[in-house]
Structures are given as C-alpha cells and as structure tokens.
C-alpha positions, 0 to 999 in steps of 0.5 A: 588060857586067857578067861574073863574073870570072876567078880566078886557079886556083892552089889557094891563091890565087883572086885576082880576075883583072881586067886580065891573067892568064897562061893555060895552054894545052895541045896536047892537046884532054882537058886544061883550060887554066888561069888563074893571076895574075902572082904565081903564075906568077911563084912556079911559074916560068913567067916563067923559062927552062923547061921549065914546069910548070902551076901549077896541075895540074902537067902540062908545058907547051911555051914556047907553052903559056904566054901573057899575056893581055888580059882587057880588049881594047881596041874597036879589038883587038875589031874587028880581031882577026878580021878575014879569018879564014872564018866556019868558023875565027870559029865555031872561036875561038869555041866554044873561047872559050866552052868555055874560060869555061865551064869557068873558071866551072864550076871556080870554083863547084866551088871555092867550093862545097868551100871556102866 
C-alpha cells in the first residue's frame, strides 16, 4: 500500500525517510515525538553518549527517548510483534500509532504550506 512518507523534521532538512529514521520519544504525554534522518541525528549527537537533545525542539531527551526505527518491518515482524498482548493494550499501540502519523503528516503540511 502506497503512504505519504515520513520526512526527516529537522527544519533544515525534510529528507525522505524511507527504510529507518531516528525517533524521538517523550515521557511526557503533551510533547510530540519527532522524526529526524541519520544524518541529523548524527549533526545533534544523539548517537553520542548524552545527555541529549532533540534535534528538532530542543527539549532534553532520556537515552530511552531515542530509538531506531524500522519504517519497513518485515510480515514476519508485523505478525509477531503483537502477539500475547490483551486487545486493550493492541488497541493502546495503536491509537498511539495513529496519533504519532497524524501529527507527522500534519507538521509536514504545515510545513510545506510555509515553506513552499
């Protein structure tokens, strides 16, 4: 199935994010998580020892709060990575999920409305 893809969001960049991306998690339920391509996070240091930063809205980051992330999993991935979980917690993932897209697809129409 064809998507819109992920963009990398550091604001000078918006490389095409096709096979991996580094993803910036908070603990804190009001902040957004971010995307950003190798390259950036290599340029903020979040490959370093930390502490860390987002590139992306400067807010500190805990070494959890940074993951690699597969944008292409593989059927097998996809058909065991939820496996034993309750319907509640498969149900939690994904409205996290789905709001983690939409607000990736939302910041890159902002984006490219502002910045054409």
């Amino acid at each position: 199935m064809d998507h819109q893809p992920l963009v990398c969001n550091a604001k000078n960049c918006r490389v095409e994010l096709r096979d991996k991306a580094i993803v910036t998690v908070y603990t804190s339920l009001t902040l957004d998580s971010h995307t950003v391509c190798f390259q950036c996070a290599r340029n903020s240091g979040i490959n370093g020892p930390g502490p860390y930063t987002c590139p992306v809205c400067r807010q500190p980051l805990t070494s959890g709060g940074v993951l690699e992330q597969k944008l292409q999993p593989s059927e097998e991935w996809k058909n065991m990575i939820l496996c034993g979980l309750s319907p509640i917690d498969i149900m939690e993932c994904a409205g996290r999920a789905l709001s983690f897209w939409s607000y990736q697809m939302n910041n890159q129409v902002l984006v490219s409305s502002t910045h054409p």
